[in-house]
DOLUMVO-389573 format. One record per residue: residue number from 1; x, y, z of N, C-alpha, C, O in turn. Coordinates in steps of 0.1 Angstrom, whole numbers, m for minus. Example, Ala and Ser with C-alpha at 12.3 -4.5 7.8 and 13.67 -1.06 7.14 Angstrom:
2
REC / nr / nxx / nyy / nzz / caxx / cayy / cazz / cxx / cyy / czz / oxx / oyy / ozz
REC / 1 / 132 / m57 / 78 / 123 / m45 / 78 / 132 / m33 / 78 / 142 / m33 / 85;
REC / 2 / 128 / m22 / 71 / 137 / m11 / 71 / 129 / 0 / 79 / 134 / 11 / 80;
REM end
This chain:
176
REC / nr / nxx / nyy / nzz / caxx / cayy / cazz / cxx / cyy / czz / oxx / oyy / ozz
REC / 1 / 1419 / m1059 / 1089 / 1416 / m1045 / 1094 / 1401 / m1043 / 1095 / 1395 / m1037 / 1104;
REC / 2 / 1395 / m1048 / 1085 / 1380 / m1047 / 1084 / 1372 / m1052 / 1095 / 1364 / m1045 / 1102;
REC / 3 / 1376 / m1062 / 1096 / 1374 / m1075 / 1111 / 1380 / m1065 / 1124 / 1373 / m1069 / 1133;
REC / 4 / 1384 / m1059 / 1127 / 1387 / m1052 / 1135 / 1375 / m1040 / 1138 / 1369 / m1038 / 1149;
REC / 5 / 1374 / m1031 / 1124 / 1365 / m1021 / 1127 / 1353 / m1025 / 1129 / 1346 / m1019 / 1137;
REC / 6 / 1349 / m1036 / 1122 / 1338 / m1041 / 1126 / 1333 / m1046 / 1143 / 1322 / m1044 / 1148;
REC / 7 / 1344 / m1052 / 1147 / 1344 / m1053 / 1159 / 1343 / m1041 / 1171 / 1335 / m1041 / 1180;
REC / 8 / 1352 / m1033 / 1169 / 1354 / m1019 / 1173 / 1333 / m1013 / 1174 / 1326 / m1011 / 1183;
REC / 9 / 1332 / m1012 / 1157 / 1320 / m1011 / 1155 / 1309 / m1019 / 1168 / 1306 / m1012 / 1178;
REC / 10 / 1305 / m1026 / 1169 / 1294 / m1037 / 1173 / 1297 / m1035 / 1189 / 1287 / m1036 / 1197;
REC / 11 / 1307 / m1034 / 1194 / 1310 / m1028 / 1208 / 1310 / m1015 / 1211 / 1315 / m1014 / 1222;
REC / 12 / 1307 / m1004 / 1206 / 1312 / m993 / 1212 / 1298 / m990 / 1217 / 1297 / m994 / 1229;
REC / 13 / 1289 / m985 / 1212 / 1274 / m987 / 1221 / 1274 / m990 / 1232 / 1273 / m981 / 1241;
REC / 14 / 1274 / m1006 / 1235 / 1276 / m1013 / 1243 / 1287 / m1010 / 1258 / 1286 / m1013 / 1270;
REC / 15 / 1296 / m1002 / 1249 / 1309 / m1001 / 1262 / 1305 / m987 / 1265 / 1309 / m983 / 1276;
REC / 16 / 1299 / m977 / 1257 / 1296 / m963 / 1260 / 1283 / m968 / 1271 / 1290 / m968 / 1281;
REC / 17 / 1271 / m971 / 1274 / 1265 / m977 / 1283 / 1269 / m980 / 1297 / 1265 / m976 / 1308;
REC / 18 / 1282 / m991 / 1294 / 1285 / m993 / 1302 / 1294 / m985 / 1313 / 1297 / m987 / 1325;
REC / 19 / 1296 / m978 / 1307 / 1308 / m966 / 1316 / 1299 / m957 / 1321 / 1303 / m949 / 1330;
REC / 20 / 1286 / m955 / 1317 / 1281 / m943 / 1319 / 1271 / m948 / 1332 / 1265 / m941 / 1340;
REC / 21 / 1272 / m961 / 1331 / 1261 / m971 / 1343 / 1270 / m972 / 1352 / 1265 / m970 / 1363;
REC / 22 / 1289 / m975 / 1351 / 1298 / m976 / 1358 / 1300 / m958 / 1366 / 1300 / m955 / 1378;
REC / 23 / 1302 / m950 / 1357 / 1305 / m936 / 1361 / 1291 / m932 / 1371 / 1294 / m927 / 1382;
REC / 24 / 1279 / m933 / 1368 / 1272 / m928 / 1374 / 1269 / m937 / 1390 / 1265 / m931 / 1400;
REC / 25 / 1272 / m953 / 1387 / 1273 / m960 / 1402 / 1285 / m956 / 1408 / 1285 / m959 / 1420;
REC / 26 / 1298 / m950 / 1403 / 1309 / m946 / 1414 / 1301 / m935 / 1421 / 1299 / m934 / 1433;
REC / 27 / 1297 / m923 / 1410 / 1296 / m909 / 1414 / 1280 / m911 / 1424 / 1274 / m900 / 1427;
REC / 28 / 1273 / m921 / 1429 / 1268 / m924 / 1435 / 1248 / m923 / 1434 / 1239 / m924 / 1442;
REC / 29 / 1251 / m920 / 1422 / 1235 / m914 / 1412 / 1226 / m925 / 1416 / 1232 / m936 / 1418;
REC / 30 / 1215 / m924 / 1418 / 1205 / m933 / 1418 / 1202 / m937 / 1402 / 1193 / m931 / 1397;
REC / 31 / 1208 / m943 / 1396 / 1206 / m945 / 1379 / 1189 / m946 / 1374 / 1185 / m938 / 1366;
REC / 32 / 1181 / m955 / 1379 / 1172 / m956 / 1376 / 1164 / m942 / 1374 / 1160 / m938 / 1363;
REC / 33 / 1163 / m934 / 1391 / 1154 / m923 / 1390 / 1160 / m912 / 1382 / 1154 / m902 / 1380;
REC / 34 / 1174 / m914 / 1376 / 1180 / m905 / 1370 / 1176 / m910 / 1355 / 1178 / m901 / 1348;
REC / 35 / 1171 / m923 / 1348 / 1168 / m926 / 1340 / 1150 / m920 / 1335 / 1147 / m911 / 1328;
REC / 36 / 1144 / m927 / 1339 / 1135 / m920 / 1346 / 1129 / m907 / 1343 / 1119 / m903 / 1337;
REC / 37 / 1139 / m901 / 1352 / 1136 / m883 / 1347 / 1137 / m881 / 1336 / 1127 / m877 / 1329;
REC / 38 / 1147 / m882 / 1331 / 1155 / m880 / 1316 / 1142 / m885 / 1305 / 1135 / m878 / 1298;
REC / 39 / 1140 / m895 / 1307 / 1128 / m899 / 1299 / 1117 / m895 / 1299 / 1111 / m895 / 1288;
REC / 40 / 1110 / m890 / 1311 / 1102 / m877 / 1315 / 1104 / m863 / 1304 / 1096 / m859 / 1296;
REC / 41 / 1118 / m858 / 1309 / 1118 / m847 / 1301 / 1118 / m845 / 1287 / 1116 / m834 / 1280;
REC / 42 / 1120 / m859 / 1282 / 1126 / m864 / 1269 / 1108 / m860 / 1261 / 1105 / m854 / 1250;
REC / 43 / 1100 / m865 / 1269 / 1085 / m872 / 1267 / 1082 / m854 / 1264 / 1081 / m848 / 1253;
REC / 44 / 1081 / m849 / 1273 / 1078 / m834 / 1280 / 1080 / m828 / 1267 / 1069 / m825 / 1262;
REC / 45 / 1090 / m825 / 1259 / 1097 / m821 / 1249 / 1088 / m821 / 1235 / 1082 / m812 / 1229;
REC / 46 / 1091 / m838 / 1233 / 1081 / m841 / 1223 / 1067 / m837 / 1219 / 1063 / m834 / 1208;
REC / 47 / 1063 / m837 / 1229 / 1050 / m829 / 1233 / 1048 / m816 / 1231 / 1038 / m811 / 1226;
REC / 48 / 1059 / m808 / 1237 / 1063 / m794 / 1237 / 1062 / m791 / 1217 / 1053 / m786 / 1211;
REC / 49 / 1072 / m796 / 1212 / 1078 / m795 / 1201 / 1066 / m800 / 1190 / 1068 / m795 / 1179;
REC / 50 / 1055 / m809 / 1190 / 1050 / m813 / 1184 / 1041 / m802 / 1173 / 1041 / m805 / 1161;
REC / 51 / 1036 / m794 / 1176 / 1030 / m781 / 1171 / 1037 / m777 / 1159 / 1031 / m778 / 1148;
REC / 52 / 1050 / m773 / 1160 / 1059 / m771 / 1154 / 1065 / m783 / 1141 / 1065 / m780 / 1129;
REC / 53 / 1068 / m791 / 1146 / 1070 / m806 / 1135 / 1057 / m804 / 1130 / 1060 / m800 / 1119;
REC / 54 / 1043 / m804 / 1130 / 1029 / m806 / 1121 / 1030 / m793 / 1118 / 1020 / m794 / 1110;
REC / 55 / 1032 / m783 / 1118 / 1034 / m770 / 1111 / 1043 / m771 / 1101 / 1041 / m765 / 1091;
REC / 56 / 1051 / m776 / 1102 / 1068 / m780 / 1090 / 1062 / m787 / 1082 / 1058 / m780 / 1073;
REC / 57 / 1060 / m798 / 1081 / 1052 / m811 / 1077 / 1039 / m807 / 1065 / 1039 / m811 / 1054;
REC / 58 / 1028 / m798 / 1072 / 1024 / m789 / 1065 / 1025 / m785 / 1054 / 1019 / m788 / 1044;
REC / 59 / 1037 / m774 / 1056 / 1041 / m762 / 1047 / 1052 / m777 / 1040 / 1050 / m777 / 1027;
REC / 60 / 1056 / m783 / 1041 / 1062 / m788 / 1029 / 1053 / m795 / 1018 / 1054 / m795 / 1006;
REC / 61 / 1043 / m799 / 1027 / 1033 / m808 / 1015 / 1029 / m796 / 1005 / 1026 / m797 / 993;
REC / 62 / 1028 / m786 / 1011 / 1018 / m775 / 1005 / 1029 / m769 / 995 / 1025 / m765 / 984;
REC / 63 / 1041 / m769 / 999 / 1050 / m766 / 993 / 1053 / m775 / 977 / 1052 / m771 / 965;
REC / 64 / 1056 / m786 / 981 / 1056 / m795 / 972 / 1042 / m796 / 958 / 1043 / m796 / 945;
REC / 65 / 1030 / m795 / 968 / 1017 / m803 / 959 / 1012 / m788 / 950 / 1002 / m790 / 942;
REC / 66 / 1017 / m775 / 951 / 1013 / m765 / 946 / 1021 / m765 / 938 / 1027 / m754 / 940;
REC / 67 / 1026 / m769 / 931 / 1038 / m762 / 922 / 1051 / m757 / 923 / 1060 / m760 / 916;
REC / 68 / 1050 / m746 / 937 / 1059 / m736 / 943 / 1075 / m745 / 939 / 1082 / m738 / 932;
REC / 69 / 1080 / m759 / 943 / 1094 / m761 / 942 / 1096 / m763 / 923 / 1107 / m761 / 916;
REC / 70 / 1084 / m765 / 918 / 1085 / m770 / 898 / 1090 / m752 / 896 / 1099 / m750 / 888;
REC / 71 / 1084 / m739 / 903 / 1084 / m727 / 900 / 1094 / m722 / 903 / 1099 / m713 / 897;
REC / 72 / 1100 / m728 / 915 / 1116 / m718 / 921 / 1126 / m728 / 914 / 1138 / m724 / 914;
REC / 73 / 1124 / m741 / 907 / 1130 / m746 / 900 / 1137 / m741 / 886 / 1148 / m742 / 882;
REC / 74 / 1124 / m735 / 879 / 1123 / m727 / 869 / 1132 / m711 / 863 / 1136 / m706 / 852;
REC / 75 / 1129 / m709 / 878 / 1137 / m695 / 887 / 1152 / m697 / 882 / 1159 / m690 / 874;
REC / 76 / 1157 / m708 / 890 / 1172 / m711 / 896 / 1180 / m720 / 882 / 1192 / m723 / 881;
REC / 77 / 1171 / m721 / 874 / 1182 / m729 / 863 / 1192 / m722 / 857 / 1202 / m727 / 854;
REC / 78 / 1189 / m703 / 855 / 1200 / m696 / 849 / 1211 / m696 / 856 / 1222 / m700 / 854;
REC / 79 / 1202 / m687 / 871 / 1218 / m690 / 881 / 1225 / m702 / 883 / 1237 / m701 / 882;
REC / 80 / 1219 / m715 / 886 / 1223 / m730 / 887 / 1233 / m730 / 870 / 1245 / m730 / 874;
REC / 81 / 1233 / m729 / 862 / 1237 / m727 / 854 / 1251 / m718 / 847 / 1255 / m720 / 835;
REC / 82 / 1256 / m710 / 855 / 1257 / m699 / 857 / 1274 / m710 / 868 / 1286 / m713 / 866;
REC / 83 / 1265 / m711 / 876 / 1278 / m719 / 888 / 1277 / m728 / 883 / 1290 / m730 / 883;
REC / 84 / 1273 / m740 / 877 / 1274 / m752 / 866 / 1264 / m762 / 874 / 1266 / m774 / 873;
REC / 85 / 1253 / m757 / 882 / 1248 / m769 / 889 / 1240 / m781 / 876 / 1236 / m776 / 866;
REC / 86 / 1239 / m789 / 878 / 1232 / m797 / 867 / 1215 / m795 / 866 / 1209 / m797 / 877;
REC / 87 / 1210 / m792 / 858 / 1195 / m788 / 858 / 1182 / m796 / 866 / 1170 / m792 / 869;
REC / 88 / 1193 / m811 / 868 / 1184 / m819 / 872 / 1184 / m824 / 887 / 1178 / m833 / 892;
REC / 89 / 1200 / m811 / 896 / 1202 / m811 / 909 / 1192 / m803 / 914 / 1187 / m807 / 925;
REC / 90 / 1184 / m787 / 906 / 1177 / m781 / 909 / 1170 / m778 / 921 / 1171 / m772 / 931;
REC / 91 / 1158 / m788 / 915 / 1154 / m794 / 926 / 1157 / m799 / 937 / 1148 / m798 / 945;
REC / 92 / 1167 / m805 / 939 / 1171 / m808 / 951 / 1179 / m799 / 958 / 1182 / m802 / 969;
REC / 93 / 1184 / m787 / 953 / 1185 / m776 / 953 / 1177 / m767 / 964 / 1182 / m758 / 971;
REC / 94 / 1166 / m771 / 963 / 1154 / m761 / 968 / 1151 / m769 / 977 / 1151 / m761 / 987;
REC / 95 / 1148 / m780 / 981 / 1142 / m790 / 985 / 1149 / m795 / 999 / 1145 / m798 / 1010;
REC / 96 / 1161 / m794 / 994 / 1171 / m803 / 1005 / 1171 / m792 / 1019 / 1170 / m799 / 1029;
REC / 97 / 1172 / m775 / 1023 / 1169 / m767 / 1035 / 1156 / m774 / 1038 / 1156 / m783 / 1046;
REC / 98 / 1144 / m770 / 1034 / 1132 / m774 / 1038 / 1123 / m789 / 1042 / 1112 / m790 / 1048;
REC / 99 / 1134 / m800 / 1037 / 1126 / m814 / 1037 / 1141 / m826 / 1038 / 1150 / m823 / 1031;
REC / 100 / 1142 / m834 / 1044 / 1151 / m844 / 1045 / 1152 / m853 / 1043 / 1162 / m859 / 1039;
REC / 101 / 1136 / m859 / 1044 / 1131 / m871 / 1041 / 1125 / m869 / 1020 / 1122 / m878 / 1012;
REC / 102 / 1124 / m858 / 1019 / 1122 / m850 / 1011 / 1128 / m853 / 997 / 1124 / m858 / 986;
REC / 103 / 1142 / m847 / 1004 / 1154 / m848 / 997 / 1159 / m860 / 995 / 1163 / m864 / 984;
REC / 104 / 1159 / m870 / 1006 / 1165 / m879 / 1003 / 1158 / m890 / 995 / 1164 / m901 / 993;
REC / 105 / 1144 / m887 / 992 / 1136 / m893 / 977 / 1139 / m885 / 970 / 1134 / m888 / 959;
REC / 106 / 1145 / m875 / 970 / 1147 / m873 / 950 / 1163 / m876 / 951 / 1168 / m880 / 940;
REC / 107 / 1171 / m874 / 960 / 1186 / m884 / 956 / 1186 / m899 / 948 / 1192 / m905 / 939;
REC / 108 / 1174 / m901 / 958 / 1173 / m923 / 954 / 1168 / m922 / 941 / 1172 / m930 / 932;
REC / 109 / 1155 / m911 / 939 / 1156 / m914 / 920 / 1166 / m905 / 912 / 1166 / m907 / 900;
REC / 110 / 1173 / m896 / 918 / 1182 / m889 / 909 / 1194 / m903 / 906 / 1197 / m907 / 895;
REC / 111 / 1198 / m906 / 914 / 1204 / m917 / 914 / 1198 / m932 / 905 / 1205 / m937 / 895;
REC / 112 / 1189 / m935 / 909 / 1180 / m941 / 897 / 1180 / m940 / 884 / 1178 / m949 / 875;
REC / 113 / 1181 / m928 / 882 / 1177 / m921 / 871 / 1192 / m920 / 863 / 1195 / m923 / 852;
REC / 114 / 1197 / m917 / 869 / 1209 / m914 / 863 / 1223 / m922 / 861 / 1231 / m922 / 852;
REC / 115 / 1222 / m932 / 878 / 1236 / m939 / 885 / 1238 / m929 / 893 / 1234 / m917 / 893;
REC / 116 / 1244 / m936 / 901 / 1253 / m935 / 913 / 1266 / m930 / 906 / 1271 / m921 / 912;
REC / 117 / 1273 / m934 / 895 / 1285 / m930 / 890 / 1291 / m923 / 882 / 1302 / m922 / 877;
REC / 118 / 1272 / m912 / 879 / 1272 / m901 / 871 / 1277 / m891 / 876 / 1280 / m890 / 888;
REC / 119 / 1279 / m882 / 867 / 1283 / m869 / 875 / 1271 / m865 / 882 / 1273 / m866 / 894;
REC / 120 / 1260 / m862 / 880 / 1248 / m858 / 882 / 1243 / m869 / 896 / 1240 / m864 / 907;
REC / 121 / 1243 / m879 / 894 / 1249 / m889 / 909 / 1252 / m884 / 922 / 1247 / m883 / 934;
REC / 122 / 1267 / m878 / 912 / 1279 / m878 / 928 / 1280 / m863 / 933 / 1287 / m858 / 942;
REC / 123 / 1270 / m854 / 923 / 1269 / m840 / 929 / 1259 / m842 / 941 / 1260 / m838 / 953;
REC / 124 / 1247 / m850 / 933 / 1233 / m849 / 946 / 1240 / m855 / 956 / 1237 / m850 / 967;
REC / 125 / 1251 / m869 / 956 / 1251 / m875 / 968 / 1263 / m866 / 981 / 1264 / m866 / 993;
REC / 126 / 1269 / m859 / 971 / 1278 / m850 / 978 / 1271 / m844 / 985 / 1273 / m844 / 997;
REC / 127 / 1259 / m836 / 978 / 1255 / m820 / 981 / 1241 / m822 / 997 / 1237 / m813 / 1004;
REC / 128 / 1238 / m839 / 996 / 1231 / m847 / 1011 / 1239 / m843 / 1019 / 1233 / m836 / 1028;
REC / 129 / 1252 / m843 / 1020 / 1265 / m842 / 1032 / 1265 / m832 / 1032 / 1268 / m827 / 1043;
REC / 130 / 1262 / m826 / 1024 / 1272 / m811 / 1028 / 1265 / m800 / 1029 / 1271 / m790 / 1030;
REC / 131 / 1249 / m801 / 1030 / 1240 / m791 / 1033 / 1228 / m797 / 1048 / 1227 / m809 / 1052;
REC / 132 / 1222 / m788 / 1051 / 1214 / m792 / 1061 / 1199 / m787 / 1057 / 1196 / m779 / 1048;
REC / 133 / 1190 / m794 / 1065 / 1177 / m792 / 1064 / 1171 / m779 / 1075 / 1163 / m779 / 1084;
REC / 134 / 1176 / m771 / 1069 / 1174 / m756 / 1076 / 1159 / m753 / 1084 / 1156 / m752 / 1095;
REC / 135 / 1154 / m752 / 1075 / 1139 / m753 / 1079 / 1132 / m757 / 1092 / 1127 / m750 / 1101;
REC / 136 / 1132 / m773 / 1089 / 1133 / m783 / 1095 / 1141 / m782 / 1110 / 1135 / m784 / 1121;
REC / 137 / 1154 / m779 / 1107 / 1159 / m775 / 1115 / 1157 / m766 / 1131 / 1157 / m768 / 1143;
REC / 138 / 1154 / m754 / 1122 / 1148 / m745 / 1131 / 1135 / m746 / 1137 / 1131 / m742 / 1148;
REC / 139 / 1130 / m752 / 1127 / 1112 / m751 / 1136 / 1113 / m766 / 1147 / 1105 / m765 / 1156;
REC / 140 / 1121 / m776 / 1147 / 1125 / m781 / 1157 / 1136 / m780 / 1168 / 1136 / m789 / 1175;
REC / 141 / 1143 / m771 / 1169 / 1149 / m762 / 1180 / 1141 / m750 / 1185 / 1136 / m748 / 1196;
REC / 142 / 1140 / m744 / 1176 / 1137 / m731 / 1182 / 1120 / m735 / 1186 / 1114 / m727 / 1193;
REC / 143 / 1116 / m742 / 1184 / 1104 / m747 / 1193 / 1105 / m753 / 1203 / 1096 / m753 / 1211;
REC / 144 / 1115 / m761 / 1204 / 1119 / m768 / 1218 / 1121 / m759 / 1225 / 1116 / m760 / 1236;
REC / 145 / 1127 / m748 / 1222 / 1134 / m740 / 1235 / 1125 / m725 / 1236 / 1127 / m716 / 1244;
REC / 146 / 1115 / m724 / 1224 / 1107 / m710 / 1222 / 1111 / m698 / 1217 / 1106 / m687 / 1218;
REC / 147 / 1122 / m701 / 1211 / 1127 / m688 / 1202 / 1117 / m685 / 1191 / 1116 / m692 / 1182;
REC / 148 / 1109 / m673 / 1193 / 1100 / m665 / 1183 / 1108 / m657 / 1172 / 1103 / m660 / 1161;
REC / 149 / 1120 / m647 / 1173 / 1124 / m640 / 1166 / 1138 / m654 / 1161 / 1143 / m661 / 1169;
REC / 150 / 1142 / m654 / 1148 / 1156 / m667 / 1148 / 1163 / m655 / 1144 / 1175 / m658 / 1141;
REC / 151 / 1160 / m642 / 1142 / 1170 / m632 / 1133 / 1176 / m636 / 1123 / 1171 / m638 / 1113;
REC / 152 / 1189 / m639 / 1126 / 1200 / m640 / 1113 / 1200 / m656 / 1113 / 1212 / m659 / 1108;
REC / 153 / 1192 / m668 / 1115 / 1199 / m677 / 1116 / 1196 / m685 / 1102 / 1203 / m694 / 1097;
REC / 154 / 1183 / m677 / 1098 / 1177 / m682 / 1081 / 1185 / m681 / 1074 / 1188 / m691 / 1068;
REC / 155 / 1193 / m663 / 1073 / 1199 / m662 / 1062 / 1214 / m667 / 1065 / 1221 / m671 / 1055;
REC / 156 / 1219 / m668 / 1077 / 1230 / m679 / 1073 / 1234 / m693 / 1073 / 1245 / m699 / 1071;
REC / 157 / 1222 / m696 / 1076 / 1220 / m711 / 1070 / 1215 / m713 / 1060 / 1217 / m724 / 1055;
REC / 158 / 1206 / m700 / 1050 / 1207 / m704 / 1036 / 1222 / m698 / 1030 / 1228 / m705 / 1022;
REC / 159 / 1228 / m689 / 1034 / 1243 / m688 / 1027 / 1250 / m701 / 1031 / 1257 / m706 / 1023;
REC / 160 / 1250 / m707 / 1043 / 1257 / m722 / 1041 / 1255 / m730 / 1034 / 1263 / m737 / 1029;
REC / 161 / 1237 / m731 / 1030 / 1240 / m740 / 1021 / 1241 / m733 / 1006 / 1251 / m739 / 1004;
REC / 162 / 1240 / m728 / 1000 / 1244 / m722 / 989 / 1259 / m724 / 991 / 1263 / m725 / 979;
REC / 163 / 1269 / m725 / 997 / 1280 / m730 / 997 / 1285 / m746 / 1000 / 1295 / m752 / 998;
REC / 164 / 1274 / m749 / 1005 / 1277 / m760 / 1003 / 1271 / m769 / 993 / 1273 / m781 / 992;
REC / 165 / 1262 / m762 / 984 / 1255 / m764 / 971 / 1269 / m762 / 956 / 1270 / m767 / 945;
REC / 166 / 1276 / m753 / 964 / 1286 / m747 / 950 / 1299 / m755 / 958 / 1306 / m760 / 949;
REC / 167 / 1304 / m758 / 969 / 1315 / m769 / 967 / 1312 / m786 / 969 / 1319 / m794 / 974;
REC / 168 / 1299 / m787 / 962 / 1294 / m800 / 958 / 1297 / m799 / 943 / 1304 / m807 / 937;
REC / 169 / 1291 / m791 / 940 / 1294 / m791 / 925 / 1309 / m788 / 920 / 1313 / m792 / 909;
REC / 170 / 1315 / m782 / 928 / 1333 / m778 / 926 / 1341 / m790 / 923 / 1345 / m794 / 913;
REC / 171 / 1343 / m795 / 938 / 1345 / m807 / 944 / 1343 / m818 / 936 / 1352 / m826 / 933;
REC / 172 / 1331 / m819 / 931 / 1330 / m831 / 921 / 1335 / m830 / 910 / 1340 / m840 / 904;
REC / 173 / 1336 / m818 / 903 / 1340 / m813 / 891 / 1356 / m817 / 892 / 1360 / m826 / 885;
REC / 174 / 1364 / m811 / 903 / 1372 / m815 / 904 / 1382 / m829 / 905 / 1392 / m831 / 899;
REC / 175 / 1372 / m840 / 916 / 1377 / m850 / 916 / 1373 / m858 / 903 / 1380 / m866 / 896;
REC / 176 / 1363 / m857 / 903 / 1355 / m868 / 893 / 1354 / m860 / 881 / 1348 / m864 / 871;
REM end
């Protein structure tokens, strides 16, 4: 079975390519200059968007190198506490909306630090899956496309992850 998925695996790329070089030579597309463009606009974007990524990038270092995540860490242990988060998810807690690359250095030493087969482990590695890099997020969309006002989209993407912060810690409690 494994030998199979693996195979499945290592072809699908490859055969999605191919249909799309086959679909676009039926439907009569010039592929190239349709490639071409696409990569044009792709370029266009990056460019567009770039402002935005060194503005995020910024505010995390600044975020990070001041204290600010050691201080809302400090903040969140009663409540973290309270819903049973482990004192030493905290931080990743705070960290994981705002940063991804972020987060996923303090998983590798929470993990480190602890095992992979800790509870404390299998909350952080749950709680990677099951939350998003909000922040991040947004100042790379809504800059591609120029959204100034995001209204509601902060606060319900921090209520998502706060839920998906509390059925990390449930979930594990549960199975493990």
């Amino acid at each position: 079975m494994d030998k199979i998925l693996n195979i499945i695996s290592i072809c699908s790329i490859p055969a999605m390519i191919t249909i799309i070089i086959f679909h676009g030579y039926i439907k009569g597309v010039n592929l190239y200059d349709a490639f071409v463009e696409g990569a044009s606009e792709g370029f266009k974007t990056s460019v567009k968007i770039m402002p935005y990524l060194v503005a995020i990038f910024i505010a995390i270092g600044i975020f990070k190198e001041s204290g600010a995540l050691e201080i809302f860490s400090n903040i969140l242990l009663l409540p973290g506490r309270i819903i049973g988060i482990p004192k030493e998810i905290i931080p990743l807690v705070i960290l994981k909306p705002i940063s991804g690359s972020g987060s996923l250095a303090m998983v590798k030493d929470i993990v480190n630090t602890y095992g992979a087969d800790s509870f404390i482990g299998r909350v952080a590695s749950t709680m990677m899956g099951s939350s998003e890099t909000i922040f991040y997020t947004m100042a790379l969309y809504f800059g591609a496309i120029g959204i100034k006002n995001s209204r509601h989209t902060l606060i319900c993407g921090l209520m998502a992850h706060l839920a998906g912060v509390v059925s990390a810690v449930m979930i594990c409690k549960i199975i493990f």
